[in-house]
Each structure stands twice: as structure tokens, then as C-alpha cells.
N, C-alpha and C positions, 0 to 999 in steps of 0.2 A: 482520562484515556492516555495522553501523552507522560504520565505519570510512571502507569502501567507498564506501556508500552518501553519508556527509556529501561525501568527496571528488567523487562525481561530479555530484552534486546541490545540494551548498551555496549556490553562487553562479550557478545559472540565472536568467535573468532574467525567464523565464517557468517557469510552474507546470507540473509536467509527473508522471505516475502510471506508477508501473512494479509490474509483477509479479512474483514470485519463487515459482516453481511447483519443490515440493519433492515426492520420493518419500518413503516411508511411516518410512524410516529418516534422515528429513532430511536429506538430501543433495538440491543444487540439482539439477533437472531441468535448468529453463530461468531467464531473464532474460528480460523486456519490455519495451520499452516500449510502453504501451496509451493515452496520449494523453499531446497538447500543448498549452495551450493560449495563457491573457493571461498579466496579472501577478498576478491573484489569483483564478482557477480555471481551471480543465478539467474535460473530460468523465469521469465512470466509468459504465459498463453493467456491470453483477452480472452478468446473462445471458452477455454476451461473456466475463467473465473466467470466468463457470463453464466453459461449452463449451468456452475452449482448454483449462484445467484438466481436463478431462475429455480432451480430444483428444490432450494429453499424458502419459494414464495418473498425473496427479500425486493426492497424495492429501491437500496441503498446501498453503497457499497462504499469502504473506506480501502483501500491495500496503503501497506506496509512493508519499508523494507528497512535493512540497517547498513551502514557503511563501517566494517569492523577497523579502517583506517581513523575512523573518528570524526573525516575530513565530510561535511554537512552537504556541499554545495551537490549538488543535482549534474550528473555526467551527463555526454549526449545521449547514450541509450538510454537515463532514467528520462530524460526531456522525451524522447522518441515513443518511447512504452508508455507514456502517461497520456499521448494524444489517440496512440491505438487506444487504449483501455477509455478515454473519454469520448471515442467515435463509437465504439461499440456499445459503452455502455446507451448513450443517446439512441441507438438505432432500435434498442429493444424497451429503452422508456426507464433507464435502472437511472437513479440520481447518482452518480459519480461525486462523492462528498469530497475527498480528498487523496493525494497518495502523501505518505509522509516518509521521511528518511529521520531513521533516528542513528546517531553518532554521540560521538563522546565532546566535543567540542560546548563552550559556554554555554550556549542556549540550548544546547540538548535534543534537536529536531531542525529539521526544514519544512515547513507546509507547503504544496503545491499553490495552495486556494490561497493561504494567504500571501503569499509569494506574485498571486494574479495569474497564474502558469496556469489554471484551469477555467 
């Protein structure tokens, strides 16, 4: 996935959030993408990504964004946006896998989860 993802995302020039809405045995439902925006943010609504997650009977959810600076480490709004989207998803029962940030930097991503940040 992180493979995937570095390839299609590495080298945008703008910042852009995608969703990866999985069923209960993690297999991918769907692929999003749920905004686009500058060079160094775009929009996320919790709300929206709960209701398609919900619309799509998924019961997982990964989001995804990229940092077109290349620079990996996690802002304060991506710290901020990842505890909304981890209250929301709990309140309606959705497993909140991971938010990952893919840049250009050595190791090519930041895990939330594995970072401990969720």
C-alpha cells in the first residue's frame, strides 16, 4: 500500500487527501480522493469521510495525505485532524487504521500508528 501510495502521491505539487475505506476483513472497499488543494494544505471534514464510510458499509478507514515539500513530520493541524477524524471515527464504531503523510524524504511516509500518534 505504502508502495502504491508513495508512487502516486510522491511528487504532486499540490497537497492532496485520499481515503482508503476497508471492510471488516481489510480488504479495500474503495479509493478517494476527498480533496485538493495548495502547496501546503487542503481541506479534511471527519463528518464527510465518516458518512461515505458509512455509505459504503466500510468498517475501516485509512486517509491519506502528501506533503509536496517532501518534508515527512506531521504539522499541528495534521496532529489536530487526525484526533478529530480518530473521535469520530470511534463514536460511530469505524476502526481508524491509520493517517499516513507520504513526502519525498528517505523513508518515504510518516505512520500515525506507527509513530503511536493514534
Amino acid at each position: 500500500l505504502i508502495n502504491y501510495l508513495k508512487l502516486v502521491m510522491a511528487t504532486r505539487e499540490t497537497e492532496q487527501c485520499r481515503v482508503i475505506y476497508l471492510s471488516n476483513d481489510n480488504k479495500i472497499i474503495a479509493e478517494e480522493v476527498i480533496s485538493e488543494g495548495l502547496e501546503d494544505q487542503t481541506a479534511v471534514y471527519p463528518r464527510m469521510i465518516m458518512r461515505k464510510a458509512m455509505e459504503r458499509y466500510a468498517t475501516g478507514i485509512i486517509v491519506v495525505h502528501n506533503h509536496p515539500t517532501g518534508q515527512l513530520r506531521p504539522s499541528n493541524p495534521d496532529i489536530a485532524i487526525t484526533r478529530k477524524l480518530a473521535a469520530a471515527a470511534d463514536t460511530l464504531d469505524i476502526r481508524f487504521l491509520d493517517h499516513v503523510i507520504i513526502g519525498m524524504e528517505e523513508a518515504g511516509y510518516f505512520s500515525f500508528r506507527e509513530n503511536g500518534m493514534i
